[in-house]
N, C-alpha and C positions, 0 to 999 in steps of 0.2 A: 431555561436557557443555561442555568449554572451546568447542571448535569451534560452538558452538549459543550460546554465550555473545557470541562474536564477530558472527558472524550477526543477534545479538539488538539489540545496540550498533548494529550498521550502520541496523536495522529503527529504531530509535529516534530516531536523529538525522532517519531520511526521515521523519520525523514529525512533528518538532519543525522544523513550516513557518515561522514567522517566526524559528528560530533566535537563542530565546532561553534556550538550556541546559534550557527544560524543555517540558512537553505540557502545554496548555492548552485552555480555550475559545478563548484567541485563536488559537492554530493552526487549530479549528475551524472560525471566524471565517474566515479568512483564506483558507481551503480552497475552502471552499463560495461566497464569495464570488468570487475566480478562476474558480473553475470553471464556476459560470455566465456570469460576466462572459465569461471568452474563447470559451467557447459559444456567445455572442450567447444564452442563454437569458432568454424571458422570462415575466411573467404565472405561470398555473397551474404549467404544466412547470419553471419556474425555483424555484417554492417546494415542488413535486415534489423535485427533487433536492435542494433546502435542506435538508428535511425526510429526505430518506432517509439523507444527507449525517450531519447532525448523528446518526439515530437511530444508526450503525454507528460512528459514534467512541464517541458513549456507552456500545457494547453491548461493542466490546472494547477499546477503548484507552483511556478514562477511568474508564470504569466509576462514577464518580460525576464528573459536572459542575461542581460547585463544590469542588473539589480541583484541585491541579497534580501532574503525574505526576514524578517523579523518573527517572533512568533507571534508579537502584540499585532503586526501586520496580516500574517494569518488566520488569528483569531478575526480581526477586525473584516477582513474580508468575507469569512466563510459567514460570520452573525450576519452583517449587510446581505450577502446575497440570503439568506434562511428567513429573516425578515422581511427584506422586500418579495418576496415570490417562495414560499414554501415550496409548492410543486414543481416549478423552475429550479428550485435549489438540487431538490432528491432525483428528476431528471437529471440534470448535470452530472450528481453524485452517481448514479446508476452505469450514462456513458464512463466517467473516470476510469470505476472499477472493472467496468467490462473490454477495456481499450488496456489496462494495463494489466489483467488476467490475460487476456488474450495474448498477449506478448507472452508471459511469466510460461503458457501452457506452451514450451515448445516444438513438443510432439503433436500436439493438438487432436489429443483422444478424449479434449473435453472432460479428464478428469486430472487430479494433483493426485500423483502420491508422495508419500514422507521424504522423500529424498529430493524429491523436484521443490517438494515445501522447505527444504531446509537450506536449497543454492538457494529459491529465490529471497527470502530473506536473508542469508548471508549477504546477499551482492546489496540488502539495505544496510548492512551494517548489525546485522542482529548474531554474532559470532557464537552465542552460547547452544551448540548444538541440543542438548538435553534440552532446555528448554524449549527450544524451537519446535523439537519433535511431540513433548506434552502439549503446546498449544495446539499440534496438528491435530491429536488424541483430541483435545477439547472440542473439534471439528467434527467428529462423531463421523471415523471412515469406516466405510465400508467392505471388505474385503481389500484391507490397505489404500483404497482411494475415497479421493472425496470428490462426488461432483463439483464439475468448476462453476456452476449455476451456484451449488450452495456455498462456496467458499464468497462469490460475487455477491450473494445476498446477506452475507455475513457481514462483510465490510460495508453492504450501503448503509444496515443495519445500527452499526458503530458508528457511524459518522452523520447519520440523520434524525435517528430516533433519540424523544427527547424523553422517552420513556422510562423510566429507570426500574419499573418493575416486569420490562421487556427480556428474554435471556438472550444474551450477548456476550455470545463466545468470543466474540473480538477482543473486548474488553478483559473479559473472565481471563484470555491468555495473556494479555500485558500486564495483569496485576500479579501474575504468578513470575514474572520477571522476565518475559520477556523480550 
C-alpha cells in the first residue's frame, strides 16, 4: 500500500494545477480554461469540453464541488475505495482515465501526439515544456503517436498497481521532473 501511497501523492500534486496545496474548483477553473485556450477551441466545442472537463473532475476528484480536497483526504479516499473493493476500485480507475483521455483526444483519431501531450498537460499545470515532451518519449511513440488505449493503460497502471516491480512509465516521467 506504501508504494500506491506514493504514486497517490505524485497523482495529487498533478492535480493541484494552480499549486495551491489543495484541489479545487479553481484548479478546475484553471484546467478547462488552458485547455481550451491553447486549443484555440471555440464556440459549441469549447463549452463541449468545458462541460466534459468540469463533469470528470466532479465525478472523481471532487466529488462534491463546493469542498476543497486535501491530500490526506485523497489519499484517504482513493486507500478506502482499493481496500474495500479492489476490482471496483481499477474499474473506476479505468472509466476516469478513459472519460478524461477521451476529452484530452480532441481530434479524436484515437491517437496523442507530442504536441497535443504537451497542451494537455500544460492546461494541468505542467509548464516545463522539455520535460513534458521526454515523458511523452518515455511513452514509447510510434511514428510520433501514441495510442490513446496505451497512454489510458498507462495511467490506470500508475494509479492501481501496487506492483513496484511493474514498468510504469507514468511514474518513470514524474520522477524525471515532471
Amino acid at each position: 500500500m506504501e508504494y500506491l501511497n506514493q504514486k497517490w501523492k505524485i497523482w495529487y500534486k498533478s492535480l493541484d494545477v494552480n499549486h495551491d496545496g489543495t484541489i479545487s474548483m479553481a484548479d478546475v477553473e484553471e484546467s478547462r480554461s488552458k485547455f481550451t485556450n491553447l486549443h484555440h477551441l471555440l464556440g459549441d466545442k469549447a463549452e463541449s469540453v468545458r462541460a466534459d472537463m468540469e463533469k470528470w473532475w466532479n465525478t472523481y476528484i471532487l466529488k462534491n464541488p463546493t469542498k476543497e480536497v486535501s491530500e490526506s483526504d485523497f489519499l484517504a479516499d482513493l486507500s478506502g475505495q482499493y481496500t474495500k473493493d479492489k476490482a471496483a476500485f481499477v474499474s473506476t480507475i479505468s472509466n476516469c482515465f478513459n472519460e478524461i483521455f477521451d476529452v484530452i483526444d480532441t481530434n479524436k483519431d484515437r491517437s496523442i501526439e507530442a504536441d497535443e501531450f504537451v497542451i494537455a498537460f500544460q492546461a494541468f499545470g505542467h509548464e516545463n515544456e522539455p520535460v513534458v515532451r521526454k515523458a511523452f518519449e518515455l511513452m514509447g511513440p510510434k511514428d510520433g503517436l501514441i495510442p490513446l488505449r496505451d497512454i489510458v493503460n498507462a495511467w490506470i497502471t500508475f494509479v492501481t498497481s501496487d506492483d513496484a516491480s511493474k514498468p510504469d512509465p507514468v511514474k518513470q516521467a514524474f520522477e524525471t521532473g515532471f
